[in-house]
N, C-alpha and C positions, 0 to 999 in steps of 0.2 A: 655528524660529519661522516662523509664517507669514506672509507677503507683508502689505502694507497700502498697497501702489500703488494709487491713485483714479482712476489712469489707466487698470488692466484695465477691461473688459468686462462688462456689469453679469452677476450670476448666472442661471443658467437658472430658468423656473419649476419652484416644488417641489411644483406639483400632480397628480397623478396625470389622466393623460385616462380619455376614458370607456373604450379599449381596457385601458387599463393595471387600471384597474378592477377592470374582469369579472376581468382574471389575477388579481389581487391577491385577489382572493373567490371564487374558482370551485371546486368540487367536487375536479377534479383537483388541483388544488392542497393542501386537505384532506387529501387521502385519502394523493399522496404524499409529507405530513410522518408520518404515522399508520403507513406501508408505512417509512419511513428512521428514524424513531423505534426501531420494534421490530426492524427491523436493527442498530441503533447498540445495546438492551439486550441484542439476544444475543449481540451481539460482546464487552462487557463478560461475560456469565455467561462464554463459551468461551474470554475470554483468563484469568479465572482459573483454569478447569478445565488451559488446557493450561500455563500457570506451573509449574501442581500437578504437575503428567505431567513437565515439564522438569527440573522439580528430584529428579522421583523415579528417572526412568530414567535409565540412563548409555548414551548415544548417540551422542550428541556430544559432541569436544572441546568443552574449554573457553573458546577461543574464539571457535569458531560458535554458542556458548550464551549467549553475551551479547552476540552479533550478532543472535541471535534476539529475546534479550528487550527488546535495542535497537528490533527492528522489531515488536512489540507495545507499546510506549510508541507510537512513531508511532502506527499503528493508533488508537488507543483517544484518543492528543491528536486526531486528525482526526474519530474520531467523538464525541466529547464537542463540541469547537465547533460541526461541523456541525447537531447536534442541538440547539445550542443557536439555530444561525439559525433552524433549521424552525420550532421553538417559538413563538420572536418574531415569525415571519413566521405561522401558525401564528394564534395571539392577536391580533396585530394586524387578522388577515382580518374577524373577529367585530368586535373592539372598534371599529376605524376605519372600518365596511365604508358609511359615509356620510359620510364626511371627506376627500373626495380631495387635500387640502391636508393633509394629516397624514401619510398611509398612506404616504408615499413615504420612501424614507431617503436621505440624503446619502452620498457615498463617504470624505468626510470621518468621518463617524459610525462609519463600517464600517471602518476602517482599522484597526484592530486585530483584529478577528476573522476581515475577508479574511486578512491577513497569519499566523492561525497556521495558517487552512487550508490555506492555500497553504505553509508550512511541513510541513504534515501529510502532504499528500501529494507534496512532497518526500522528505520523510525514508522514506516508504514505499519508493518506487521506489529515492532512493541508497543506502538501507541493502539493498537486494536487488542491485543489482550489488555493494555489500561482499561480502554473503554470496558472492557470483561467485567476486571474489579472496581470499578465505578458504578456498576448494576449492581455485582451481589454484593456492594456495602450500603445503595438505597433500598437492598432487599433487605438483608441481612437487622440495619440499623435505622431504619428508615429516617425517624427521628430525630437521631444525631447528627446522621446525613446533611437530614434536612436544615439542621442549623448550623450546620458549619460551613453552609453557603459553599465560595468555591475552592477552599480550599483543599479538598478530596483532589481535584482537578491538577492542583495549581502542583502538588505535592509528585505526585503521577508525574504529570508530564516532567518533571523535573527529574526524575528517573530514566522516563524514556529518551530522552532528550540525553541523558548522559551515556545508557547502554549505546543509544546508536552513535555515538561520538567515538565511543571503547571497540566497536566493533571492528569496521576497520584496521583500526590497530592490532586484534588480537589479532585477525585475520591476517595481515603483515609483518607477524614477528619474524625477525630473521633474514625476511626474505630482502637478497642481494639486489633484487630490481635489474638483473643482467641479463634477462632475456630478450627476445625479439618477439611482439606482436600485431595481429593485422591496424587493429585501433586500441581506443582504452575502453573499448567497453569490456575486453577479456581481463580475465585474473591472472595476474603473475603465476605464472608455471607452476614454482616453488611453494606457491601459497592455495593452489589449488585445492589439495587434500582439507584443509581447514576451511574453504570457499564452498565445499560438500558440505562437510560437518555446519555449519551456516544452515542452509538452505534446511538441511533435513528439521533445524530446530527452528527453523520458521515455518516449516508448516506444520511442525509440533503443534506450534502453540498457536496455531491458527484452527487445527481444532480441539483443540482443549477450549477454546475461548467461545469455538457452534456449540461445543460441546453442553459446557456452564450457560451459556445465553439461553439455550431451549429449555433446561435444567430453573433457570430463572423464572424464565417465560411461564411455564407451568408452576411452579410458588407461587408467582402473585398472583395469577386466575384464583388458585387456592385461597390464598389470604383476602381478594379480592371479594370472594362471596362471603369472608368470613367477619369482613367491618360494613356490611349491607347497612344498617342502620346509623353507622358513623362516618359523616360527611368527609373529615379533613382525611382522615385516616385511608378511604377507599380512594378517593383524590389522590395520594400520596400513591398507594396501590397500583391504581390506572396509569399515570404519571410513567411509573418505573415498568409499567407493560407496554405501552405505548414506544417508551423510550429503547427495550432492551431488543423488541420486535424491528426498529429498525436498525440497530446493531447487530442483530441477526443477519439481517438480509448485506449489510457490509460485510463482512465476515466472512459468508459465504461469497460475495466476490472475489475478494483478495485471496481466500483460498485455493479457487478456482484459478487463480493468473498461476499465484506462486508455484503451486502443487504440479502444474501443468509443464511450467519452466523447469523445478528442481526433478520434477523424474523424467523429463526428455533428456536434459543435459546428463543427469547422472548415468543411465542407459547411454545414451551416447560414449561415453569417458570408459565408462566398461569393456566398449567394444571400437575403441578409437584406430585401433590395428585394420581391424578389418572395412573401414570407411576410408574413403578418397579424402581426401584434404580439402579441396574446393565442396565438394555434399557437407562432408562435416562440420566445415565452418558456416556455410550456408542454413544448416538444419540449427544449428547455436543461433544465428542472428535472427531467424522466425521462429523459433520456438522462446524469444523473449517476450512475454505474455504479460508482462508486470505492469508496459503502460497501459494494457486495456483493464487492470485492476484498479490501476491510479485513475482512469478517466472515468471509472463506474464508482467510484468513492463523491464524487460531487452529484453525476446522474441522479445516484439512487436515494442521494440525501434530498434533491429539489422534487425528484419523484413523491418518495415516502413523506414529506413533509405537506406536500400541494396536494396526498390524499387527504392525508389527517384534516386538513382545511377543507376541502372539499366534503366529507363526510358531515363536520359540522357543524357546514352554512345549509346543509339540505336536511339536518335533523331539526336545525334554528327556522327554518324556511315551514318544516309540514308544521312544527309546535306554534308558531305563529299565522297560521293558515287556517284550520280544523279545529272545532274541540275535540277532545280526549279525553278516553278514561284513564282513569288510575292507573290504570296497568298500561295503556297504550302511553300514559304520559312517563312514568319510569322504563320503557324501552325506550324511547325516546332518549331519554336523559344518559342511561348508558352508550345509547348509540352517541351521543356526543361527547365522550368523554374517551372513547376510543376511534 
């Protein structure tokens, strides 16, 4: 429940100034909910295409396949909210754009929609270090891994699923929700300093996770030339290079969004004195980069999955075309297995 001491502080005004304004109605501002819009519909077209592709190809354990599908729910909850702020923000530019006592939203209002975003792009980043340790325990244990089917998966995500749930909230301890914002895509004022603290340990452990992936990536080549005469075993090998190589290349997306967002914004907030208010909140709402990480998370899986396929039907295609030696017929056989 909320507080109802007469003794706080009376509330700030809820009127937009004239800088707040221009943001609130400007061109850029239009253009990019129009540019994050059609990012968010094509994330949805490419997170069903690549579903489609997951469920048809056998590539992955089973489960790194529901750590996958784990981190397209993320994806697609973050783009669904966020789209749905643009819209209101979006609508309101028009509808209220001579209402400066309207236009503005409260953080109280926004406290549920801040909260899944920030949930959303939780669950992006923790469920991509899962996917980390879901590599190095098929490296690590292959074995065991391998017969414990999907439970490694199932366990994970039920973590990540809960950090990004607790996020949020730590994130909101305290805070009164008594300030004034242009929409909800901003952090409560109050909550800001711990909204940094956030950012910095996601992309922590965005790359702790290239980090361990490449780290991976080179042990199994390793181990890989080292079971050359044991079929199930190098299978297993190949499997988990295959697999951690295109968890590499996600990783490096998501990195690439986040990393871009948390040191723009934080640079910005360092030097917020000396920026205009319309540039400053302009430079926040483009320097939000996270949906071009969520729409590269389906891209690069329908990508990376439609090589492996492709690679080989065209090793299956010369082996069944040519005879071969020995030697041309085991490059062959490797070439199809990666």
């Amino acid at each position: 429940m909320e507080s109802t001491n007469t003794s706080s502080p009376p509330p700030v005004s809820i009127c937009a100034t004239d800088d707040q304004m221009i943001l609130q109605t400007s061109l850029l501002l239009r253009v990019n909910v129009v540019l994050m819009t059609t990012v968010a519909i094509v994330t949805f077209i490419l997170t069903y295409k690549a579903l489609f592709i997951l469920k048809q190809r056998v590539i992955f354990h089973k489960s790194t396949k529901i750590l996958l599908y784990i981190s397209l729910v993320f994806v697609n909850v973050h783009e669904v909210i966020f789209m749905v702020i643009q819209c209101v923000a979006f609508m309101r530019s028009f509808t209220l754009n001579d209402k400066p006592c309207e236009i503005m939203r409260t953080t109280l209002e926004c406290r549920f929609k801040n909260h899944v975003l920030i949930f959303g792009i939780a669950g992006m980043n923790f469920n991509q270090f899962g996917l980390t340790i879901d590599r190095l325990l098929a490296t690590v244990i292959p074995q065991t891994y391998s017969n414990l089917g999907s439970l490694p998966g199932v366990l994970i995500s039920i973590l990540v699923i809960g950090s990004s749930i607790a996020a949020p909230l730590i994130i909101a301890i305290g805070d009164p929700y008594d300030d004034i914002v242009p929409n909800c895509f901003f952090f409560p004022e109050h909550s800001a300093p711990r909204a940094n603290v956030f950012l910095i340990i996601l992309s922590a452990l965005v790359i702790v996770s290239i980090f361990f992936n490449f780290i991976i990536i080179f042990v199994n080549k390793k181990l890989e030339k080292g079971t050359r005469y044991y079929v199930i075993q190098r299978y297993q090998k190949r499997e988990a290079l295959i697999s951690t190589r295109i968890i590499v290349y996600i990783a490096a997306s998501q990195f690439l969004g986040l990393a871009l967002y948390s040191t723009i914004v934080l640079t910005l907030r360092l030097h917020k004195s000396m920026i205009p208010v319309t540039m400053y909140h302009n430079i926040v709402w483009w320097a939000y980069t996270v949906p071009f990480a969520a729409v590269a998370l389906p891209a690069l899986l329908i990508h990376r999955i439609n090589q492996v396929g492709s690679n080989r039907k065209r090793v299956i295609n010369r082996i069944t075309a040519k005879v071969e030696t020995q030697e041309e017929h085991m490059k062959s056989l490797k070439e199809l297995w990666g």
